[in-house]
Every structure is written in structure tokens, then in C-alpha cells.
N, C-alpha and C positions, 0 to 999 in steps of 0.2 A: 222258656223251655219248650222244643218240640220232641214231643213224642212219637217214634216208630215202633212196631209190634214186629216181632219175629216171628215169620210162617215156619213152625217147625215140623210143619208136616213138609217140607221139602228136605227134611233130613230121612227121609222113606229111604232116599235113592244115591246112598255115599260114593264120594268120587271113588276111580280104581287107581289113583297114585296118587303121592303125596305133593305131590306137585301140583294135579290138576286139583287137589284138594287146598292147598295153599293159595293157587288164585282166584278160589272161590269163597272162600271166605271174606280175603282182602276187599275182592270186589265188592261184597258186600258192606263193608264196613267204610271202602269207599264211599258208600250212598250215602254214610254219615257224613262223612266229611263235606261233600257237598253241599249237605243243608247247612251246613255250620257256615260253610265258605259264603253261599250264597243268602245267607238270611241272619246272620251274626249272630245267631242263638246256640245255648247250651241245647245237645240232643239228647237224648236218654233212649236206649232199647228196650223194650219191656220183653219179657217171654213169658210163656210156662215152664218152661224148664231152663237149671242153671245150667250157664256155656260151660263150665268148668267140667261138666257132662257128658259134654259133647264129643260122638266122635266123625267126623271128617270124612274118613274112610276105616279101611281095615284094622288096619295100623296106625291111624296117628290120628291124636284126639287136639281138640281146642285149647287145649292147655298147654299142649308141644306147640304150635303152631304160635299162641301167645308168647311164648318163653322165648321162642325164635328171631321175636320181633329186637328191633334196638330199643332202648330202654323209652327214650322220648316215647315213641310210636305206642309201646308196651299201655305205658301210663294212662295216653289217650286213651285207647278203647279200653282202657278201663272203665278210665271214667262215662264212658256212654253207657256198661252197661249196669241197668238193676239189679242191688243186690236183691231182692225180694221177686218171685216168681207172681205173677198174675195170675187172676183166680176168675173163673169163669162156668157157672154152673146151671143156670135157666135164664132163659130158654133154652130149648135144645135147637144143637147147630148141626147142618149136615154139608158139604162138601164131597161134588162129583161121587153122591151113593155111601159117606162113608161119616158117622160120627167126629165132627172137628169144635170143640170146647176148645180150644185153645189161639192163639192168635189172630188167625182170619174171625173167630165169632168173638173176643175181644174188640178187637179194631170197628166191627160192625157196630157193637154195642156203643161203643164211644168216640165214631168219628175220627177215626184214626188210621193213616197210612202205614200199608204192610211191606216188608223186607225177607226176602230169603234167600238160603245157600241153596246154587245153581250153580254144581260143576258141570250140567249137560245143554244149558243153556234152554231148563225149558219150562222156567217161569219168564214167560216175556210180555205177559199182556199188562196193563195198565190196571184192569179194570177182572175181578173176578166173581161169578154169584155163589150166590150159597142159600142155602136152605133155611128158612129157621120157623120150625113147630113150637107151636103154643097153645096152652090149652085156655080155650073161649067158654067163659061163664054163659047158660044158658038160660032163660026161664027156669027148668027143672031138671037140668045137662047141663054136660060140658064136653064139649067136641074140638079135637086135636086141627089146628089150622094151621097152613103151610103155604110160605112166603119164601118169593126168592127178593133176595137183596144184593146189593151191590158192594164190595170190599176194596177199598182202594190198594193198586201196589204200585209199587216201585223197582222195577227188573233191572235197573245199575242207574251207575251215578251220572250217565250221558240223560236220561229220560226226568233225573230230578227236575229240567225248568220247568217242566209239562205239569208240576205242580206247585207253581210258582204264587199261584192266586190263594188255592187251597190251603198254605202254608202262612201266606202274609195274611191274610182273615185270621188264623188261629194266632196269631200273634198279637192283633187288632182289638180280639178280644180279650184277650188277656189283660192286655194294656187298657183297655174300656174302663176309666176312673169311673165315667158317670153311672155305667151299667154299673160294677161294682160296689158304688153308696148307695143303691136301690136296698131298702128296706125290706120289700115284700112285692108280690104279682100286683097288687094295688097300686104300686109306687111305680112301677110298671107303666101302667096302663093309664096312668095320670099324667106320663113322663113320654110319652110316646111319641110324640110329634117333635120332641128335642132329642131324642133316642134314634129316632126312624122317621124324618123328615121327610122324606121322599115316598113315604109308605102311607097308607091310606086304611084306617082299620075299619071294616062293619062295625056296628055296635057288637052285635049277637057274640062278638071274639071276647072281649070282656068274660063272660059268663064261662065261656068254651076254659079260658083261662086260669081259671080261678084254684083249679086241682093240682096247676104247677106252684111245685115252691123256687121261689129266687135264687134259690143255690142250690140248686140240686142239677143234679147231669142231666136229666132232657132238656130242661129247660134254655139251660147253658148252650146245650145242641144248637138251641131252635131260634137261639138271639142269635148265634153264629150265623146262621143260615140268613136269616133275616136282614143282618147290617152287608152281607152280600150282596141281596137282591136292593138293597135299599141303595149300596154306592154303584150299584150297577144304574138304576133309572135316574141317578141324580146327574149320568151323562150320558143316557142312550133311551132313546123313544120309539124301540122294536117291541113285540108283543113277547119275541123268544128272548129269553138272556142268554147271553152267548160263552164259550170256552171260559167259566165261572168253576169250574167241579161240583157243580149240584147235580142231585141226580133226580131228573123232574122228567115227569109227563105227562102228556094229555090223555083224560080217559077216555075209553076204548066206549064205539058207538055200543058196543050191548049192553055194556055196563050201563052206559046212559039211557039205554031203552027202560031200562029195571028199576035205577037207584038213581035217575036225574033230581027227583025232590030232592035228596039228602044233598044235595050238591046246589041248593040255590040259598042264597044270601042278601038281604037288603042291603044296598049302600047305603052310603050316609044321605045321597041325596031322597032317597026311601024308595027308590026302582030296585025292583027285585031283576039279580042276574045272575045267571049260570055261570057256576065257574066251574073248569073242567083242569086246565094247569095246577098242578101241586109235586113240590118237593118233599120225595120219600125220603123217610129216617128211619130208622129202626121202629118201634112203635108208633109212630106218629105220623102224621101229614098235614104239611102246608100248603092249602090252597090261597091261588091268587090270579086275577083277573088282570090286564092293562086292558085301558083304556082309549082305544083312540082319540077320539074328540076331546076329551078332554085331559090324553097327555099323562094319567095316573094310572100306578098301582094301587091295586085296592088286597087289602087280604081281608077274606071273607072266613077261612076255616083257620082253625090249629088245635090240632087236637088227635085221640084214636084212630086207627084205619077203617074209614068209611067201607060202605058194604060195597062189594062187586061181586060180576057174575063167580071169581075165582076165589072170594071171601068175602063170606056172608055167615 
């Protein structure tokens, strides 16, 4: 099953005919069809709000427009979409200035590619940020911190190949029997080298470890991420991964003026090295080192957002 979230903050700006409101829906529902087409899997919509709700434009709601359809066509998107509304409450999500809890700060929270209605054609980027405030336990406070993150979309069904990789990983895990008979983070970390063969772990990750449970959603995030990086170096010997849909970077020389300590890791051979490469997720980061001479990836961090000049 793949999962698409519906930005229903592009229902702001309803088409002005029913027509251009007809091909924008379609088009949207297109985008399902496409995964389906191209990756053999049931899709599912998720939203915040029920379609049956929806109105289009002025005059004509989602529900006329469904009724409209021939019956086959009808039945399909039905079936794509949730009967049950997603629910999305802390942290607090912001979007271009404006409180968004609902589909873009879902999606972020869970890895998940966004879809919207675009009768003006002007959700077109791939790639969207957003805001997300949190409140940081202090010594003796707790101070509001703010983070931009990346939301994945999907602006029509021509641009689904663009997330071809991104889509065949979420199915990989899914299908992951051996991740799935893991017991616990222990079984884990015992398992690693049959898990993540091509992956090279610090000891010090162990410990960093220990606070995820096996089944729970970050964790799940962060095996995704990882069997990425992992089939990625079991056929390419570049320090960059390349058009994978991670959203990774190297940190910024101030940061590392400040907070390079927090950032060094023993390897296994017991040389301590800077790693500055890490793949952002919603609360977490994966850092991780290649090697030249010797050809490996090493992951040194997984865990919280390390301190920087811009969160601290």
C-alpha cells in the first residue's frame, strides 16, 4: 500500500468553472493512477478533511463531480480514498506564515508524498518547506525552536517518475520479512551487518539507539532511510548519494566552528572522525561519513537534532 496525503490547503483558491474545476480534480486523482500504474500497488489518500465536503468551486462540490464520473472510474477513487480523516496535533506546523496541521505537517511527520487540487496551476514544485516549532526541555526552561523541513509533492501524474526511488524503498520496506521478525532495537543491532551490509556502524550508535522501539514510526522512518543509503553504496563508490529522495546535508562551516565536538565519532577501527553528511527527518538525524580508502560507509550518529548555530 502507498500512501499520498492531500494538501488541502490548496482548496484556499477554488476554480471559477466547473469545468476548470473538473480537470483539476481528475488531474489529481490522475497522480493515483500513476503510482498504481507504475508500482503495482493499492494507494490510499489520506486527508484532514472528508472529499464528500469538498467544494471545487462555487457551485459544484466533489461529490457532483464523483456522481459524474462512469461507474468503474466512480468505484476507483473510491476506493483510494480514507474513510477516516488524519489527525495531526504537535508539533506545531507553519506554512508560508500561516498555521498548516493538516496534510503538508502529516506527510512531514510520516514520510509521506503530498497531492493537491490545482485548478491555476500553481502547486508545481516537487519539493516544499515548512516550519515546524517545538518546545525544547531546558535545564530549568523550555524555549520554542523552529525548523524548516522539507515536504514532499507531487504536482501531476507526468512528474510521478521523479519519485520512482522514493516510492520503490517504501514498498521494500514494507516487504522487509527480516526487518519485520526483529524482536526489539537489540535484535537490531545484533542483526545489522545482514540488515545493512554495506553500512558500517560506530559502536557509540548502539547506545544512541536504544530509546527507539522496533515498531514504532521513527524508527521505521530511519530503517527506510538507511536500506536507501545502504543499496545505494552496495553499487556506487561516490561520497554524495545521488537522485535517492533523501533530504541530506553537509553542515554549515559556523555550525562547525561551534558544535564540531558533537559531531565526531569513533570508528570501528578506533580513529575518531568528523562527520558532517546527515539525512534530516522530522526529529531526527542521520549522520554518516564514506570513506575513501577504504570504500565504506560508516554511520556514526542516529538520533535528536544536534545543536547548530540555528538550533541550539
Amino acid at each position: 500500500m502507498i500512501e499520498l496525503v492531500f494538501n488541502e490547503i490548496s482548496l484556499e483558491k477554488p476554480a471559477k468553472s466547473l469545468q476548470q474545476a473538473s480537470n483539476a480534480i481528475q488531474d489529481m486523482f490522475s497522480i493515483a493512477d500513476e503510482v498504481v500504474k507504475l508500482h503495482q500497488q493499492k494507494v490510499s489518500i489520506l486527508a484532514k478533511i472528508f472529499f464528500n465536503a469538498i467544494s471545487l468551486s462555487e457551485d459544484y462540490t466533489f461529490q457532483q463531480w464523483l456522481t459524474s464520473l462512469p461507474k468503474e472510474l466512480k468505484q476507483r477513487y473510491l476506493n483510494y480514498i480514507t474513510k477516516s480523516p488524519i489527525i495531526q496535533e504537535y508539533p506545531e506546523y507553519h506554512f508560508r506564515g500561516t498555521e498548516c496541521q493538516g496534510g503538508f505537517a502529516y506527510a512531514c511527520q510520516n514520510d509521506l508524498a503530498t497531492i493537491s487540487y490545482d485548478p491555476y496551476s500553481e502547486w508545481a514544485e516537487i519539493k516544499y518547506l515548512i516550519t515546524k516549532n517545538s518546545l525544547e526541555e531546558l535545564e530549568d526552561d523550555t524555549e520554542v525552536v523552529s525548523e524548516d523541513l522539507e515536504v514532499l509533492h507531487i504536482p501531476n501524474a507526468s512528474m510521478v517518475f521523479k519519485f520512482e526511488i522514493f516510492f520503490r524503498n517504501k514498498i521494500q520496506f514494507t516487504q522487509n520479512k527480516n526487518f519485520s521478525n526483529l524482536k526489539n532495537i537489540q535484535d537490531f543491532w545484533d542483526n545489522r551487518e545482514t540488515l545493512l551490509p554495506n553500512l558500517h556502524f560506530c559502536e557509540c550508535v548502539n547506545e544512541q539507539i536504544q530509546v527507539f522501539s522496533i515498531d514504532g514510526k521513527d524508527f521505521g522512518i530511519i530503517f527506510n532511510k538507511l536500506s536507501i543509503l545502504n543499496e545505494y553504496y552496495a553499487h556506487n563508490k561516490e561520497k554524495y548519494p545521488k537522485d535517492l529522495g533523501l533530504n541530506f546535508s553537509s553542515e554549515s562551516e559556523s555550525t562547525l566552528n561551534q558544535y564540531s565536538q558533537e559531531r565526531i565519532f569513533q570508528l570501528p577501527n578506533g580513529e575518531n572522525q568528523l562527520f558532517t553528511l546527515h539525512i534530516k527527518l522530522n526529529s531526527h538525524r542521520v549522520y554518516f561519513h564514506f570513506e575513501k580508502v577504504t570504500q565504506k560507509c560508516y554511520i556514526g550518529y542516529i538520533g535528536k537534532h544536534l545543536r547548530t548555530v540555528k538550533y541550539n
